[in-house]
N, C-alpha and C positions, 0 to 999 in steps of 0.2 A: 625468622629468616637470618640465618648468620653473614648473609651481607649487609644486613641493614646496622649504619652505626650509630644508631640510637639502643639497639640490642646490648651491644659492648659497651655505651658510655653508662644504663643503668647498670652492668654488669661490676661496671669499675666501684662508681659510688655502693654498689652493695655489699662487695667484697671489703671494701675500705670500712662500710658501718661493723661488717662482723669483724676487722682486724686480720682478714684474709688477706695478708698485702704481697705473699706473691702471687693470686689468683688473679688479685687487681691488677699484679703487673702484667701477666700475659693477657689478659683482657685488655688494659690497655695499648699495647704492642697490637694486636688487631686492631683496635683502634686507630692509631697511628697508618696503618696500612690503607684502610678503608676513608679517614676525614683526617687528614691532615691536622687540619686549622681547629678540629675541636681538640689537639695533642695536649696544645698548651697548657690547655686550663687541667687536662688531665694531670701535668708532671706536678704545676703549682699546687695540687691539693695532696700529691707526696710530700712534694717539698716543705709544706705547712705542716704534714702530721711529721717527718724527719727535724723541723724546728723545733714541734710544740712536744716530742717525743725524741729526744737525741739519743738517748740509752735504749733506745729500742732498736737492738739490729736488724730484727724483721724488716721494718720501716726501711731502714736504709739500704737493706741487700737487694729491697725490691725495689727501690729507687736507685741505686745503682746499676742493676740490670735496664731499666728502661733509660737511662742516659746511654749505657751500650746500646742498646738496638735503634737508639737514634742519631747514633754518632756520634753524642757527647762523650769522646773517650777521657777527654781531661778532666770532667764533671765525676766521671763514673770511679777513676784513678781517685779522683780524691775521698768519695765516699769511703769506697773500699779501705782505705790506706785510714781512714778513724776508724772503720769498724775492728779495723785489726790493731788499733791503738787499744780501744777497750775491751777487746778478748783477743789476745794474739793467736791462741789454736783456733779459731774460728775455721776450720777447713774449708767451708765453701766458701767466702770471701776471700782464702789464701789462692784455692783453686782460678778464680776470677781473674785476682791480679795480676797471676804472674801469668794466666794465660791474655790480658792485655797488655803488658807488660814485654811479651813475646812480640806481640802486632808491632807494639812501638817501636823496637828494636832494642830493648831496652834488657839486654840479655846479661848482666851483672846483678842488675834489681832483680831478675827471675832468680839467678841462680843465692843470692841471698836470702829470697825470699824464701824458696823451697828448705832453704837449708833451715832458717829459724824454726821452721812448724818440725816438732819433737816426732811428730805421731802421724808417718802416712799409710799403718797397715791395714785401715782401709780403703785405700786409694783402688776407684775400679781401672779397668784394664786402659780407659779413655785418656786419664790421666797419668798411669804410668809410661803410657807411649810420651807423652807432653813432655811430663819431667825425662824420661833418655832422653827426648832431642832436645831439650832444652841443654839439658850437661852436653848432649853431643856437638851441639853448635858454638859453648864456649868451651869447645878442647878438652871437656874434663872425661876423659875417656874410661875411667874406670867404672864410674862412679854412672857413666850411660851403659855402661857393658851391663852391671848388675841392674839395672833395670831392665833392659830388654829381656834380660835373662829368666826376669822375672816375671814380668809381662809374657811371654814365651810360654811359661806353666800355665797362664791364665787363658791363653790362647795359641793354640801354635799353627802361626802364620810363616810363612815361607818368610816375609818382611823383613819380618822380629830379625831371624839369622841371616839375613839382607845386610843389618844394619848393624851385627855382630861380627860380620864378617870383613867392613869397611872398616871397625874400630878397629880390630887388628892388624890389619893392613896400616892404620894411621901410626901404629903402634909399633909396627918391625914384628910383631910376636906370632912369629913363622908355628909355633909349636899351637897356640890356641887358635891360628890361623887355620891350622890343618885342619884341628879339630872339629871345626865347624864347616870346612869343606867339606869333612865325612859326613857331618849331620844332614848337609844340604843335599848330597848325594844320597844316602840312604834315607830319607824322608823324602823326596822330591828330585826322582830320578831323570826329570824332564827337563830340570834344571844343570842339567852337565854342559849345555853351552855358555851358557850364562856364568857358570863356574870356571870353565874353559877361556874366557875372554878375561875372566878378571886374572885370571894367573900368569896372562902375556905380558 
């Protein structure tokens, strides 16, 4: 019965005997859903193999995930922020951070953050949207252009040139402004009002 949370709490401790510690972690996250009050003891037997194991990032990534899914953002910040002391390309704990780091409002440490990791060519399409708005929410317009731009190839959303079409407006740049007017009107010809309002 997947409501029953004696199902999920041996799910945790099995997952944790084979060193499966992010399976333990969404198991324990149902967990957390269904019995509260058994959470506790679930995070403490992370937190003891994250002691008795510090160099183990599995250990911590998945203990950092279940501090996020329980609100511990400060807890989860912290993990995160040694895991990437001792492997700084670590991309899914970079990914993590700066998207908690975003919630905080904490939008200089994102855009640092994203900068130090050397290698985001295989960042999926989820994260490339994150990283534009992230550069787009601190002004950094170019540097969000070339990602939507990018993400755009991976996907092509009306959005994407939503959000391309706003940079250059932010931007004065009447000539790649147009350009992307064209685009919007010849991909998505429905959108001539919506083009039409933004040009008043």
């Amino acid at each position: 019965n997947p409501k029953n949370p004696l199902l999920w709490r041996g799910l945790v401790e099995t997952h944790l005997e084979l060193q499966q510690y992010k399976e333990a972690a969404e198991s324990a996250m149902r967990l957390l859903q269904l019995r509260p009050r058994w959470f506790a003891d679930v995070v403490l037997k992370f937190e003891q193999a994250a002691l008795y194991n510090p160099y183990n990032l599995s250990i911590r990534l998945a203990l950092a995930d279940i501090y996020q899914f329980s609100g511990e953002a400060s807890e989860a910040v912290h993990e995160l922020e040694e895991v990437l002391e001792l492997d700084p390309n670590r991309i899914e704990a970079a990914q993590s951070l700066s998207r908690l780091y975003y919630k905080l409002g904490r939008g200089p440490e994102v855009i640092q953050l994203l900068d130090a990791i050397q290698d985001w060519s295989k960042a999926d399409l989820n994260m490339l949207l994150f990283m534009a708005k992230a550069y787009f929410r601190e002004r950094q317009w170019e540097r969000a252009a070339r990602l939507f731009e990018r993400a755009y190839t991976v996907e092509a959303d009306i959005s994407i040139l939503k959000n391309l079409f706003e940079i250059y407006v932010q931007q004065h740049d009447f000539e790649r402004l147009t350009q992307v007017g064209m685009r919007i009107l010849g991909q998505y010809p429905s959108s001539a009002d919506w083009l039409r309002d933004q040009m008043e």
